[in-house]
Each structure stands twice: as structure tokens, then as C-alpha cells.
C-alpha positions as CSV (number, residue, x, y, z in Angstrom):
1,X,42.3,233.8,-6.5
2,X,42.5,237.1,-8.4
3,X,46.0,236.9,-8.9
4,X,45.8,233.3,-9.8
5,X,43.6,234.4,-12.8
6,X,45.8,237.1,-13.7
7,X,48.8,234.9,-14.1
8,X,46.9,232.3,-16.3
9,X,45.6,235.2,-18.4
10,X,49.3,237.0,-18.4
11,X,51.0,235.0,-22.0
12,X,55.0,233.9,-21.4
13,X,57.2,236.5,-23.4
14,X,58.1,233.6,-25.3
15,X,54.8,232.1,-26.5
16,X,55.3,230.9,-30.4
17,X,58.5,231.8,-30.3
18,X,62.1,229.4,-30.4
19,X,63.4,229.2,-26.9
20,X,67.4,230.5,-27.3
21,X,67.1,230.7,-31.0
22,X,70.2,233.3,-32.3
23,X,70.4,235.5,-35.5
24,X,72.1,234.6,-38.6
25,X,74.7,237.0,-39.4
26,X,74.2,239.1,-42.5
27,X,76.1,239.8,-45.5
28,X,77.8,243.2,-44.2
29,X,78.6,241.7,-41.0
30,X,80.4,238.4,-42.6
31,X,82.7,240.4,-44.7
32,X,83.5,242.9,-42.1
33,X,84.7,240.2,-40.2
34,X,87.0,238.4,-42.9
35,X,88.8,241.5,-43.5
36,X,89.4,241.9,-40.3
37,X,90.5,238.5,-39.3
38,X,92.6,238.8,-42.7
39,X,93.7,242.3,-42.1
40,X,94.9,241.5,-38.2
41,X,96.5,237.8,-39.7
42,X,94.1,236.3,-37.3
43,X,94.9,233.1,-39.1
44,X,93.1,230.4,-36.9
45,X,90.0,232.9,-36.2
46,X,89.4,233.0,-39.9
47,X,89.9,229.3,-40.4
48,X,87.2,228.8,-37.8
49,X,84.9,231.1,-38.7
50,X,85.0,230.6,-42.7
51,X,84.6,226.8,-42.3
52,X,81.7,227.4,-39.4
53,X,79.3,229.4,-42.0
54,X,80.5,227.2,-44.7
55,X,79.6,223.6,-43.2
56,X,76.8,224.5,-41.2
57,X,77.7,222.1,-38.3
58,X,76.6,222.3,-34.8
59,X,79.7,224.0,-33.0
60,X,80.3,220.2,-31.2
61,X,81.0,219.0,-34.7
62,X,82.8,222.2,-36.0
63,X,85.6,222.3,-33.4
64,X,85.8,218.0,-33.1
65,X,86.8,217.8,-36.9
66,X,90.2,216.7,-37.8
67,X,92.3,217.4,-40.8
68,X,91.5,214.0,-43.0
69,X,88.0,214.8,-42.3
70,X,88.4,217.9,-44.8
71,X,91.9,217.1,-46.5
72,X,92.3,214.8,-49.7
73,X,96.2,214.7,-49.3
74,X,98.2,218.0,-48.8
75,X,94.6,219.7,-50.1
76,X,91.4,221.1,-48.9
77,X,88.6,219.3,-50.6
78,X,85.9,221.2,-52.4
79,X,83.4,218.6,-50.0
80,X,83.1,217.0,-47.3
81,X,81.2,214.2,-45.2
82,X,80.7,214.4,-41.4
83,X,79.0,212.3,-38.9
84,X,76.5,214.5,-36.5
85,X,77.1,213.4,-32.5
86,X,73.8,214.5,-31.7
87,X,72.3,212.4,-34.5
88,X,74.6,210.0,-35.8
89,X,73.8,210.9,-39.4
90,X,76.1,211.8,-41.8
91,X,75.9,215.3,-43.4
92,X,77.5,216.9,-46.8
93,X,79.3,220.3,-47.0
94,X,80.6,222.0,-49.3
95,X,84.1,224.3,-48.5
96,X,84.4,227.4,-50.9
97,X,87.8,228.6,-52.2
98,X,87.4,231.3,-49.1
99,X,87.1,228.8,-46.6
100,X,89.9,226.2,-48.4
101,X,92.1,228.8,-48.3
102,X,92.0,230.2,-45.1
103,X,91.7,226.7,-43.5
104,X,94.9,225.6,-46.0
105,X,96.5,228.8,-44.2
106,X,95.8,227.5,-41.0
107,X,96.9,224.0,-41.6
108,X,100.5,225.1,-42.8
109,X,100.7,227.5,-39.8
110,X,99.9,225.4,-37.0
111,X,102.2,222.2,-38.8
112,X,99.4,220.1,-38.2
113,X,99.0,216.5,-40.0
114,X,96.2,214.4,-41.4
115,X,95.4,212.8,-37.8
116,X,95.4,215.7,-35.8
117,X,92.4,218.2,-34.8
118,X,91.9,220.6,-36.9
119,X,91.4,223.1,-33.9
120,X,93.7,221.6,-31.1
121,X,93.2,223.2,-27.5
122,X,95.2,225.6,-25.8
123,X,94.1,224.4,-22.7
124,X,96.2,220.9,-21.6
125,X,93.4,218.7,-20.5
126,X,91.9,219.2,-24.1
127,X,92.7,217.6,-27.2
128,X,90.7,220.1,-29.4
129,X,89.0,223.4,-29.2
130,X,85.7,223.0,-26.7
131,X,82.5,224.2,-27.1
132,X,82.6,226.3,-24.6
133,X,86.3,228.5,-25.8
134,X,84.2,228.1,-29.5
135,X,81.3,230.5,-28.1
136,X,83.7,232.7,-26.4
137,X,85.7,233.4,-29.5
138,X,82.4,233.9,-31.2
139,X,81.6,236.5,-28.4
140,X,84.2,238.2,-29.2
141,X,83.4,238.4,-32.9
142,X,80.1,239.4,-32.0
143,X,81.3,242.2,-29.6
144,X,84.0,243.1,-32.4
145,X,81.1,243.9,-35.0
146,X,78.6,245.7,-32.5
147,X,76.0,243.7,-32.5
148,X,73.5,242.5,-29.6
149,X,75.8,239.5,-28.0
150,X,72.1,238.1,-26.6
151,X,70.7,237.5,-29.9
152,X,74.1,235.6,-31.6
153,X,75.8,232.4,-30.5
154,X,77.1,229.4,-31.9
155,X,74.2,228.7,-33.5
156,X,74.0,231.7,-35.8
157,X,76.9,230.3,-37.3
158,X,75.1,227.3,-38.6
159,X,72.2,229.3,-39.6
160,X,73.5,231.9,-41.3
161,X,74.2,230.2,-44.9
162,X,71.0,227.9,-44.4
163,X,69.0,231.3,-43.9
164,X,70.8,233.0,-46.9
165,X,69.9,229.9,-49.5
166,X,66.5,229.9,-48.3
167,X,66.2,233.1,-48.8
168,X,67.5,232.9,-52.7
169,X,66.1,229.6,-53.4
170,X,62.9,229.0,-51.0
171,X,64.4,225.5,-51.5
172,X,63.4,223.6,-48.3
173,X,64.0,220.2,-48.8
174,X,67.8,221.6,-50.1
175,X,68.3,223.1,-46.8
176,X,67.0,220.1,-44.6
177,X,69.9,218.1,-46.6
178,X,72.4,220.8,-46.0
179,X,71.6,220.9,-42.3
180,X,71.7,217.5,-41.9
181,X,68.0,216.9,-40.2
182,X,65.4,214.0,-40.7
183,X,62.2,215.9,-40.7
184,X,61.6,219.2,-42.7
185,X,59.5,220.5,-39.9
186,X,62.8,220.6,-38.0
187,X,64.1,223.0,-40.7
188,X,61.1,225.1,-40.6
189,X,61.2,225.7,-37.2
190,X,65.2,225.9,-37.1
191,X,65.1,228.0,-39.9
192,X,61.8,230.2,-37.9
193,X,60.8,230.8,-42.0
194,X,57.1,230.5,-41.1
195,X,57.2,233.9,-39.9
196,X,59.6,235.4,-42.0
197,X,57.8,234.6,-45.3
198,X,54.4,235.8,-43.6
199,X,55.6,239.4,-42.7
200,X,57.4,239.0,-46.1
201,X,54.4,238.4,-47.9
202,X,52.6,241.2,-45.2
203,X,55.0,243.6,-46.8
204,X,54.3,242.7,-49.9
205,X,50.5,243.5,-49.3
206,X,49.8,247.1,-49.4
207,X,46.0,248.2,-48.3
């Protein structure tokens, strides 16, 4: 009996908190990483990871996208429009002149044309890059930049540009657009802002 009561007094490590939820990368760390990828002519790593902070996609979208999807003609458009597998919405991005012209690179490399993947598979059974070789290349960026490979994944790539605008603009209902969800409580708790602003604002607060 005791011990029962101790375990229902004993809180989960995780109480209030995101199951899983990974880090955006910051500034230092994204720039580190471009010249690297550029310096090393890492051509289809910087494709990958200049359109992934760009678009802000779930890594299933990211690595199923096909050239027309981001290509008006022989260019890289300055936009595109996606539809989300998990929710069957479409969702806007925008592609800087970093990302067009490392993804432009990348397309001229590989001799890929409007109907193929953007990120074909080296593996045979698979027509494009998988989720699964996405995170590993991401580990390796992750490991690559010293930084904790438990609190980055996939994820921190779609977080990372939604977390920077926030940050600039405390726009919320621009970032909800941007990432594509229905509810703004999603984004809040995606974006875990709640506690961010209040130990801001704790900071702020000097006794």
C-alpha cells in the first residue's frame, strides 16, 4: 500500500511537457551547416536541408515532393503550394534565393525532370528518399554540429523558421498559416511558446 501511494504521489518526468518534442536549430548552428554542406559540395545535403527550414513541412512531405511541385519551368519558384498527407490541407511556402539556389544546384546535378522526385532513393525498392534515411541524414547533421542528437530530429527542421518568426513577430495566427494547422492551439503547443514567453517575461521581471 505504501508503495502504491508513493507512485501516485511520484509526477512522470514528462508532466506539462510535449512528449518527443525536438529543438529548433539556431542561427549559429544553421549557417555552420550551409558552409559546410557548401564548403564539402555536399550538393543534395544542402538542397535538403535549405528547402526543409524553408517550407516547414513534416519530413513525410519534404522528402515525397517532386520537381513541378517547386519548379515553374526550368526555375525554382519564389512559392509554393503543398498538400499535407497527414491532413489533407494544402499549405503555402515560401523558397528564399538560398534555398532556390541550392535546390536549382541540385536539380541540374542529379539530371532530374519536372515528374521526378525531387529526392529519389538510393535504395531500389524506393522511389524517393524515406523518412527514415531523411532522420538519419539529419543525425548526421546533428552529430556534425555537436549538439545533443536526443533533443533534435526531423521535427526541428519544421520548427526552426516557425520558432524564429514567432520570435520577431509574436505573430501567431501567421505561423498557424505557415505551418499549415487548423487550430492555433496546435501552434501553441507545437511551437511550446507558452512557456517560452513566461520565463521571457520572468526575465524580464527583476525583484
Amino acid at each position: 500500500m505504501g508503495s502504491e501511494a508513493n507512485a501516485s504521489r511520484h509526477e512522470p518526468w514528462n508532466k506539462g511537457k510535449i512528449v518527443g518534442q525536438k529543438a529548433p536549430f539556431k542561427l549559429k548552428d544553421i549557417w555552420a551547416l550551409r558552409v559546410r554542406l557548401q564548403m564539402e559540395n555536399r550538393v543534395r545535403e544542402l538542397a535538403l536541408f535549405n528547402l526543409g527550414i524553408d517550407s516547414k513541412l513534416r519530413g513525410c512531405d519534404l522528402v515525397a515532393l517532386k520537381v513541378r511541385d517547386i519548379c515553374h519551368g526550368e526555375q525554382v519558384a519564389t512559392r509554393a503550394v503543398v498538400m499535407q498527407h497527414k491532413t489533407q490541407r494544402p499549405v503555402q511556402f515560401e523558397i528564399t534565393a538560398v534555398a532556390r539556389d541550392a535546390v536549382q544546384k541540385w536539380i541540374k546535378v542529379a539530371g532530374l525532370k519536372s515528374d521526378d522526385f525531387l529526392f529519389p532513393s538510393r535504395i531500389h525498392d524506393s522511389p524517393h528518399l524515406g523518412t527514415r534515411q531523411y532522420a538519419r541524414i539529419l543525425g548526421g547533421w546533428v552529430e556534425e554540429l555537436g549538439l545533443d542528437p536526443a533533443e533534435y530530429g526531423t521535427h526541428s527542421m519544421r520548427r526552426t523558421k516557425a520558432t524564429l518568426i514567432y520570435r520577431r513577430t509574436k505573430n501567431l495566427r501567421a505561423v498557424q498559416l505557415l505551418l499549415g494547422h487548423s487550430k492555433l492551439e496546435s501552434t501553441v503547443r507545437y511551437l511550446g511558446i507558452e512557456v517560452d514567453d513566461a520565463l521571457e517575461i520572468s526575465e524580464q521581471t527583476e525583484i
